[in-house]
C-alpha positions in Angstrom: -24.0 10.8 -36.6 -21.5 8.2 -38.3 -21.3 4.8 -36.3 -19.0 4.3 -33.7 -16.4 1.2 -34.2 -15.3 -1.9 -31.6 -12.1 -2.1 -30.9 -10.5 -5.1 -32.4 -8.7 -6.0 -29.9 -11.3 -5.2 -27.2 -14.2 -7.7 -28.8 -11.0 -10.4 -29.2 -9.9 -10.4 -25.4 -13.3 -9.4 -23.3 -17.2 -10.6 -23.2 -19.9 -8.7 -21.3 -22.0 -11.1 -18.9 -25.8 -10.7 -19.2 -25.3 -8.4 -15.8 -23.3 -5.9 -17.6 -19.9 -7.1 -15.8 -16.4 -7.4 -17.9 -15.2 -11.3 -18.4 -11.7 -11.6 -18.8 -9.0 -14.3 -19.0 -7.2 -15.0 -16.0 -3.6 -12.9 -15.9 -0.3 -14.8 -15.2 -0.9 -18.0 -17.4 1.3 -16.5 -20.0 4.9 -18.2 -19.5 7.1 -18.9 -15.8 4.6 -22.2 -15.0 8.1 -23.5 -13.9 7.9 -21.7 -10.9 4.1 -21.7 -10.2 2.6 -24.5 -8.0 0.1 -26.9 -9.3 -2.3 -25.4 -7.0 -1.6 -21.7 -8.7 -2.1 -23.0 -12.2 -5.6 -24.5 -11.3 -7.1 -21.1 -9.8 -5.6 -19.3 -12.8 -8.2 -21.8 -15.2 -10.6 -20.2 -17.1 -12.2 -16.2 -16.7 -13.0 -13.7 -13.8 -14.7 -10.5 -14.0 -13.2 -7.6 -14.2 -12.9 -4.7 -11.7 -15.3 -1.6 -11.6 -12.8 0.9 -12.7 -11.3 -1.2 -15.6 -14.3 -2.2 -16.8 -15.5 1.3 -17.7 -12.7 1.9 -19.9 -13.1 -1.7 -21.3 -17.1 -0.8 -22.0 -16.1 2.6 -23.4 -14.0 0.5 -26.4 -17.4 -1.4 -27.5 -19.9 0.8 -27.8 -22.8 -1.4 -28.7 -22.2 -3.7 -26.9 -24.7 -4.7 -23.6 -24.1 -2.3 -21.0 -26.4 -3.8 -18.3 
């Protein structure tokens, strides 16, 4: 069997915890801060996991990767 590739853009954008879970950046930090509040912007810091059913297709892109 020939080796299955990564996505590129999957290994750029995702990172599988050491539970198996999908961490992602926070969505909606892109551009409009304008009309965000302060408070908004501060949640959006940083990553959260990702949800059950997205993950799956997320783990299906990087095969070797830890599957917990």
């Amino acid at each position: 069997m020939p080796k299955l590739k990564t996505k590129s853009s999957a290994k750029k954008r995702f990172k599988i915890s050491a539970s198996g879970k999908v961490m992602m950046a926070q969505a909606g930090k892109r551009h409009g801060m304008i009309k965000r509040t302060n408070s908004q912007i501060r949640k959006l810091r940083g990553t959260t996991t990702m949800s059950k059913q997205d993950s799956k297709i997320v783990k299906s892109y990087m095969p070797y990767s830890l599957r917990g």
